[in-house]
C-alpha positions in Angstrom: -2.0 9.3 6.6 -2.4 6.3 9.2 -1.2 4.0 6.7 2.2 5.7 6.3 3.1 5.3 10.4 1.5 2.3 11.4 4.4 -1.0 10.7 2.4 -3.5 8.0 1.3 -6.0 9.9 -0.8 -3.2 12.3 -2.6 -2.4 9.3 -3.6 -5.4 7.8 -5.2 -6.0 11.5 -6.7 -2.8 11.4 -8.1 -3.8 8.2 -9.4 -6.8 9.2 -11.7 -5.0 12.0 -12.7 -2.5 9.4 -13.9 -5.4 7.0 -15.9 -6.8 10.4 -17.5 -3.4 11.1 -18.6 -3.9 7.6 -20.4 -7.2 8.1 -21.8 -6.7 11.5 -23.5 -3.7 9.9 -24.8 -6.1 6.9 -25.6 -8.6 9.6 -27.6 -5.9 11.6 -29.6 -5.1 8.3 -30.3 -8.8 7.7 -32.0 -9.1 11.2 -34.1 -6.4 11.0 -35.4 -6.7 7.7 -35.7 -11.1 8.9 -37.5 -9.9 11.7 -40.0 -7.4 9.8 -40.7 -9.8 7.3 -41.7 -12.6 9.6 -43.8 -10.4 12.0 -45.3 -8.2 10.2 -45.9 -9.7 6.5 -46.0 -13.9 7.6 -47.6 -12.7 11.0 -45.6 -15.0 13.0 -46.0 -14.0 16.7 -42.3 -12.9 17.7 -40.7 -11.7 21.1 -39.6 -8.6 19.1 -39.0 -6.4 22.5 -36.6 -8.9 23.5 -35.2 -9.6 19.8 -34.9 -5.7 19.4 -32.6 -5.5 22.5 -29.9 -7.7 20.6 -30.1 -5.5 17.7 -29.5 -2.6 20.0 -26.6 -4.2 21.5 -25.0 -5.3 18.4 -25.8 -2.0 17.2 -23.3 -0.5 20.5 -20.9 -2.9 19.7 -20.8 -1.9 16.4 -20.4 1.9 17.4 -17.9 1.3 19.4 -16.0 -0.3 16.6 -16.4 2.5 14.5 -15.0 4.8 17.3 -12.5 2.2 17.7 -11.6 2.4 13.7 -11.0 6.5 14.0 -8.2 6.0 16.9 -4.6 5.2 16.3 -4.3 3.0 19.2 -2.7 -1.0 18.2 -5.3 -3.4 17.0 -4.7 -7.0 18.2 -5.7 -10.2 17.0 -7.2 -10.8 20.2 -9.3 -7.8 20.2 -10.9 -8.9 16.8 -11.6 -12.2 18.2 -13.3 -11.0 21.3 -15.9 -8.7 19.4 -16.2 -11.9 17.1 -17.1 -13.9 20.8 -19.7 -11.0 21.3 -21.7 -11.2 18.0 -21.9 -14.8 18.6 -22.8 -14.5 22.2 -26.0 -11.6 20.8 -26.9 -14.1 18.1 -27.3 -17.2 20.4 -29.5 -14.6 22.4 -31.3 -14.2 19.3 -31.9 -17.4 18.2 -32.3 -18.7 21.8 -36.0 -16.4 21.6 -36.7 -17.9 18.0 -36.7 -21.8 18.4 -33.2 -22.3 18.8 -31.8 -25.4 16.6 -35.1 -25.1 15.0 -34.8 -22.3 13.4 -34.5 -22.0 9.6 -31.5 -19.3 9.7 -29.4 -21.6 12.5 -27.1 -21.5 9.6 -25.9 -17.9 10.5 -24.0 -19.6 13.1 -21.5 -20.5 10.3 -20.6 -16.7 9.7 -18.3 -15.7 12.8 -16.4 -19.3 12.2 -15.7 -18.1 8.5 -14.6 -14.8 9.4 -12.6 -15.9 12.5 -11.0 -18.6 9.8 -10.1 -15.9 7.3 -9.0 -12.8 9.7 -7.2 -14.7 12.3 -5.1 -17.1 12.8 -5.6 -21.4 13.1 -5.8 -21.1 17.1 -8.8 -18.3 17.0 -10.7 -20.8 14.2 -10.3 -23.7 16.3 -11.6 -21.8 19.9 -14.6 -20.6 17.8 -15.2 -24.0 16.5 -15.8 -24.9 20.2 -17.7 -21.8 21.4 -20.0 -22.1 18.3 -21.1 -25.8 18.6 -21.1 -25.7 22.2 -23.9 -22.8 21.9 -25.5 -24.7 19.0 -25.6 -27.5 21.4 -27.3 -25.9 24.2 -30.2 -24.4 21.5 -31.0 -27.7 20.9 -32.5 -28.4 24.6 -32.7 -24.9 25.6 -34.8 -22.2 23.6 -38.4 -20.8 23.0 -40.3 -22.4 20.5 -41.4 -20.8 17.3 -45.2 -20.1 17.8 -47.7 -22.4 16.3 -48.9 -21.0 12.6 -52.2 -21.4 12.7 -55.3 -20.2 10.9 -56.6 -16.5 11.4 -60.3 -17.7 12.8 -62.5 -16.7 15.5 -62.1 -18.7 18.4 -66.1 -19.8 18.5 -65.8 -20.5 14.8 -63.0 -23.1 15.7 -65.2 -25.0 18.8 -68.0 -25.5 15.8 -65.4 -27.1 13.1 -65.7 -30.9 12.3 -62.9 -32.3 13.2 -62.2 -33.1 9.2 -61.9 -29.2 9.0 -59.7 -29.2 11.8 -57.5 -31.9 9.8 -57.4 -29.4 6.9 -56.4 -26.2 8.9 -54.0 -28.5 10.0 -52.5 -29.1 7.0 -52.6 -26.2 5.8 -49.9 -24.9 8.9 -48.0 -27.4 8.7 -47.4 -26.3 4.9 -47.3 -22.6 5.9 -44.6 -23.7 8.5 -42.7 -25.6 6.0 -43.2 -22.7 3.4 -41.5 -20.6 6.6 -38.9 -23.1 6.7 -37.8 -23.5 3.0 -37.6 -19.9 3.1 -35.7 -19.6 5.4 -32.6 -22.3 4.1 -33.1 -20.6 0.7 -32.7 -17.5 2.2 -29.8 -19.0 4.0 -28.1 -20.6 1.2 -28.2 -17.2 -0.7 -26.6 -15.2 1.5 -24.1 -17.6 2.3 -23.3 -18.6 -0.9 -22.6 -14.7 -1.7 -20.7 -14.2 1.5 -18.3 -17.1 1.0 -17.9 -16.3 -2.4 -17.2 -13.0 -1.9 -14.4 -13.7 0.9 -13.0 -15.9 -1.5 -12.5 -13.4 -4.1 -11.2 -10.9 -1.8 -8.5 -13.7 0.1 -7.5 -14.9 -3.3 -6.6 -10.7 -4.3 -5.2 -10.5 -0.7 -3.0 -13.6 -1.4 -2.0 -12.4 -5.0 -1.1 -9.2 -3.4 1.0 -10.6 -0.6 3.4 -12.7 -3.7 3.4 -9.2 -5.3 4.8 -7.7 -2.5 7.4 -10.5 -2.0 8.7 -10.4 -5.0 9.1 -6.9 -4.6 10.9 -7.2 -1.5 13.1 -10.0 -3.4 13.9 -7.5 -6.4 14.7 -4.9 -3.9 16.6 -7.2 -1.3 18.9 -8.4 -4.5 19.3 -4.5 -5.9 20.3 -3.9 -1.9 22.9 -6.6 -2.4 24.4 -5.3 -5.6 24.6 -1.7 -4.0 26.1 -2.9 -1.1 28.7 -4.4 -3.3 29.1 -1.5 -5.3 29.9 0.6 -2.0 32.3 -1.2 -0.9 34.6 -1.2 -4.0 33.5 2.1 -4.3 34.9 2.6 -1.0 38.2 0.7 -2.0 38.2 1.9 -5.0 39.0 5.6 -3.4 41.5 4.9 -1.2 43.2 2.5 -3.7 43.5 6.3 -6.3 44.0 8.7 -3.7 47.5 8.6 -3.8 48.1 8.4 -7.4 45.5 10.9 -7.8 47.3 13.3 -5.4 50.5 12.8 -7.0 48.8 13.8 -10.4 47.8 16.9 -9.0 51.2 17.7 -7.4 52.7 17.1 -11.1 49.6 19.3 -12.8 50.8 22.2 -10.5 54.5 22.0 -11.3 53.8 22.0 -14.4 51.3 25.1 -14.6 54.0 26.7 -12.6 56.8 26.0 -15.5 54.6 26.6 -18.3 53.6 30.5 -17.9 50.5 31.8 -19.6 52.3 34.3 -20.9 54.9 32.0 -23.1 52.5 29.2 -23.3 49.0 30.3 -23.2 47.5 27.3 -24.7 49.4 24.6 -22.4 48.8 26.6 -20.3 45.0 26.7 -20.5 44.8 23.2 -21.2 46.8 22.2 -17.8 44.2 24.4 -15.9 41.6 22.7 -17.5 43.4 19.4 -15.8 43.7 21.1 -12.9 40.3 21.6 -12.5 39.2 18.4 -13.4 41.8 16.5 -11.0 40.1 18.3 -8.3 37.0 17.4 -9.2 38.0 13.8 -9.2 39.8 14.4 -5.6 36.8 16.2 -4.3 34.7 13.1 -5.6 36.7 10.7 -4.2 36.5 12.8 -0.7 33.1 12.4 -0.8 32.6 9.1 -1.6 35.0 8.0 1.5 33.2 10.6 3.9 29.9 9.4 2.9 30.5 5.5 3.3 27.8 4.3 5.8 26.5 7.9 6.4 23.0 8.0 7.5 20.7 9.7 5.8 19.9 12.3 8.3 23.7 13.3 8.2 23.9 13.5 4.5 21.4 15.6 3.5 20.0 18.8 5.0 16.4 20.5 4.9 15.8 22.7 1.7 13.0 24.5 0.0 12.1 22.5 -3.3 13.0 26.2 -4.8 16.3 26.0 -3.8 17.2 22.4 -4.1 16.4 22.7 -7.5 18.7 25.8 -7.9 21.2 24.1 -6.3 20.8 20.9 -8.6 21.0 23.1 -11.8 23.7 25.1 -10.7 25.7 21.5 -9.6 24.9 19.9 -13.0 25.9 23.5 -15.0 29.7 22.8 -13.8 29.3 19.2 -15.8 27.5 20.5 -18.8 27.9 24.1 -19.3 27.6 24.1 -23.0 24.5 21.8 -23.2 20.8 24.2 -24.0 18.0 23.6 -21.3 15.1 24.5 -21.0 13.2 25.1 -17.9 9.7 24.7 -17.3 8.4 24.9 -13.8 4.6 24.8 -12.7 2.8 28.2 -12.0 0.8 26.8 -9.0 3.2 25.5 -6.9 3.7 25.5 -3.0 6.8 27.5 -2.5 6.9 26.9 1.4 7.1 23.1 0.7 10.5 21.4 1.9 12.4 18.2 0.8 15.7 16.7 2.3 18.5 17.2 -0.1 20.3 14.1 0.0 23.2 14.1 -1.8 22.2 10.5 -3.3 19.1 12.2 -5.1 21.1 15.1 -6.0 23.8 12.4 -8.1 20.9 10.6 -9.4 19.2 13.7 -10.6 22.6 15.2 -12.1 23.3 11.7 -13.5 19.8 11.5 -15.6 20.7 15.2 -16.8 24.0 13.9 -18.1 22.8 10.8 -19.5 20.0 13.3 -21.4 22.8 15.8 -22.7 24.5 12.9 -24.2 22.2 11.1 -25.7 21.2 14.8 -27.6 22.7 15.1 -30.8 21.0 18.5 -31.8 20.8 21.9 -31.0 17.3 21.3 -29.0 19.3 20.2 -26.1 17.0 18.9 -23.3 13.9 19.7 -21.5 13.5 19.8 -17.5 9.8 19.9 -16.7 9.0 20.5 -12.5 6.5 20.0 -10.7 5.1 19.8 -7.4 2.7 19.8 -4.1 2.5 19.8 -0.6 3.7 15.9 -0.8 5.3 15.2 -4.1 7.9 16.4 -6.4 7.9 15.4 -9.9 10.5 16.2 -12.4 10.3 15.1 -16.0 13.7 15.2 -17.9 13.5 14.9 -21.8 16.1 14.6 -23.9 16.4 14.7 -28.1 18.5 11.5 -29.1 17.7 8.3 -30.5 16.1 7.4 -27.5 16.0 4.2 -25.5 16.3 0.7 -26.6 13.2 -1.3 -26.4 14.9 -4.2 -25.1 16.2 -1.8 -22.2 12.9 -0.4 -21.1 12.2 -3.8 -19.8 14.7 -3.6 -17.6 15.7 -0.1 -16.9 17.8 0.6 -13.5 16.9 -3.1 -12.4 20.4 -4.6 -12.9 23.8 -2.7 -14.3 23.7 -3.3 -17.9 26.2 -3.0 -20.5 27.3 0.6 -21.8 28.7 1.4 -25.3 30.6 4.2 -23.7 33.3 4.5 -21.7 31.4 4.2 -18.4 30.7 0.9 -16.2 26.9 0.9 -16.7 26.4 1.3 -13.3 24.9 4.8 -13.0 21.3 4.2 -14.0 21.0 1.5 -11.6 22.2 3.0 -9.2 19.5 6.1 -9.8 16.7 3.7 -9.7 18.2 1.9 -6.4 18.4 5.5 -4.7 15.1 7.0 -5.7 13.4 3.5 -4.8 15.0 3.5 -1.6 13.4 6.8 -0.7 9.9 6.0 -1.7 9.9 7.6 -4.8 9.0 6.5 -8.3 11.1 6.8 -11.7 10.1 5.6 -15.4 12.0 5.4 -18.3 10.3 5.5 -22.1 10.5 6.9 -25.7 8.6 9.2 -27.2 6.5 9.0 -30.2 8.0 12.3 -31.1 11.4 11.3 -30.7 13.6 11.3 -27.8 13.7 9.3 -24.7 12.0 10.7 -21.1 12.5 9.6 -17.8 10.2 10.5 -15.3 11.0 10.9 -11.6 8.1 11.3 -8.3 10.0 12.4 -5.1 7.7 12.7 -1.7 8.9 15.8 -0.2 9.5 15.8 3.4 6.3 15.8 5.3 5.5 12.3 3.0 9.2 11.0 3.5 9.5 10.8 7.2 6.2 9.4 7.6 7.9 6.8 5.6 11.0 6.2 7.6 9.1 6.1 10.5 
């Protein structure tokens, strides 16, 4: 989608002269139903050829605006303004043929300075200020007069009228005028009233969107800060055990070596079992120093969702052999669809699939439910325990919180900062069946560059 490569700021513009293209097309209905219903139902003689040229050429304009819209090609601020210069320049036309000043809907001057207020910035507001009483100016002197209203009446009929008759008919134009002209600010008031109100509405959701998104970017700015501080005693953390972690390993080997399997099987056995998980901890530790300020392009590679979730299973089934799962994947989904298989996801995924083994204190054991698309993954992970605390939910994976295990709290958070960080989407919540669920939306990769670029 456009909106996924174009930077912010190029879409709000863009939006902007989509929300223009919008009211020039309102504005071209307005004219044509104003002009119809003063010709043709008040029969008020009109210059329509010459008013029906504007409407064409607003009409162009208007086409090429929505030819414009369907490009990717940068929208500027001054391009806005310009097309905003040319619907005033049509409309001056336009009233210049229809009494100028005079006329009842001179108020539509207002328009292009309200939308050049709310799309632009104060410099644009302030030049249209200037172009628009400067033209409004130059009506005053310079225009065609609105046509007399007078009576329908045969012009011998008229030469044979007293002149108190013709004081009557008279009258009765000058009320039909001023009819035509209270019309014409009611109508005006209407449709302004609507328009400005409308605008205001849709600022005041613009502007309560724009805090939204800065509070966002605050939450994610401090979660960046508390990750980046993480890393780096991570980071120091690893070199600080390597060397007592080797030396462990150096004295688990020895001592596999004088403890025999076949004089001490069960020392034995439980020395490999060290063994084993030393390594795990030195391989760890290897990949937390080699990974330090890696970008993402170098830690990850391109994999089939099939087989990054195989892999995922298979990674998590050296951590929790013993723990029941049960797998349920979509029928219909798109096999050829690929995703990047960070190693970050992969941790946070493994991580949730812990955190539900533990918290399972039955036989159920847990449930992974997959899902996904041509742009989305979603996994659903379900576990059997207590579930969550309510007090948590609020803050789930926003901050490190307290753990009454042995671990630092840290790995939820971390999940959430890592899925975040990609795009993606995860939700934590209890079930009314029991249990706790966390639920996890990953773009896949067509989605995720778009994002990064």
């Amino acid at each position: 989608m456009l909106s996924h490569i174009l930077p912010k700021t190029e879409i709000s513009i863009r939006e902007n002269l989509k929300w223009l293209y919008i009211l020039r097309n309102l504005m071209l209905f307005t004219v044509m139903l104003t002009v119809f219903v003063v010709g043709k139902m008040m029969n008020v003689t009109l210059p329509e050829n010459q008013l029906w040229l504007g409407i064409f050429a607003i009409s162009i304009l208007n086409l090429y605006t929505w030819l414009r819209l369907r490009t990717k090609e940068e929208v500027t601020e001054h391009e806005i303004f310009s097309q905003i210069c040319m619907d005033v320049l049509v409309l001056a036309y336009m009233l210049y043929l229809t009494g100028g000043a005079s006329n009842p809907i001179i108020w539509v001057f207002l328009l292009p300075l309200i939308v050049t207020a709310i799309m632009l910035p104060q410099a644009y507001a302030w030049n249209m200020v200037i172009i628009t009483s400067s033209i409004y100016t130059m009506l005053i002197t310079y225009n065609i007069p609105l046509p007399a209203i007078e009576p329908h009446m045969i012009h011998g009929d008229m030469e044979n009228m007293t002149p108190e008759l013709m004081a009557q008919m008279h009258l009765i134009a000058d009320r039909r005028y001023f009819n035509l002209h209270i019309f014409g600010m009611w109508f005006g008031f209407v449709f302004s009233a609507g328009l400005v109100a409308f605008f205001v509405v849709a600022l005041a959701k613009t502007l309560k969107e724009r805090e939204r998104n800065l509070a966002d970017a605050r939450e994610s700015a401090l979660r960046d800060e508390r990750v980046v501080s993480l890393g780096t005693l991570a980071a120091s953390a690893a070199h600080d055990m390597g060397t007592p972690l080797g030396t462990i390993a150096i004295l688990a080997h020895e001592m596999i070596d004088d403890l025999p399997i076949n004089r001490f099987p069960e020392l034995h056995e439980k020395l490999v079992i060290v063994q084993q998980q030393i390594d795990r901890c030195k391989q760890a530790l290897s990949v937390m120093s080699a990974s330090a300020g890696e970008m993402r392009a170098e830690s990850g590679k391109v994999m089939l969702v099939s087989e990054y979730i195989d892999e995922v299973l298979n990674q998590w089934r050296t951590h929790k052999a013993a723990t029941k799962l049960k797998l349920f994947i979509e029928p219909n989904v798109n096999m050829s669809a690929q995703i990047i298989a960070e190693r970050t996801v992969t941790h946070s995924v493994i991580n949730i699939l812990n955190n539900a083994a533990e918290a399972t204190q039955t036989e159920q054991g847990i449930e992974f439910h997959i899902n996904w698309d041509d742009e989305l993954l979603n996994l659903k992970i379900r576990d059997f325990g207590p579930g969550l605390p309510t007090e948590f939910l609020d803050f789930a994976g926003h901050q490190p919180v307290k753990s009454s295990k042995q671990g630092m709290g840290v790995g939820l958070f971390l999940t959430y900062t890592t899925i975040k960080r990609l795009g993606g989407k995860i939700q934590f919540s209890n079930l009314d069946t029991g249990g706790a669920c966390v639920e996890i939306e990953l773009p896949l990769l067509t989605t995720m560059e778009s994002i990064n670029d």
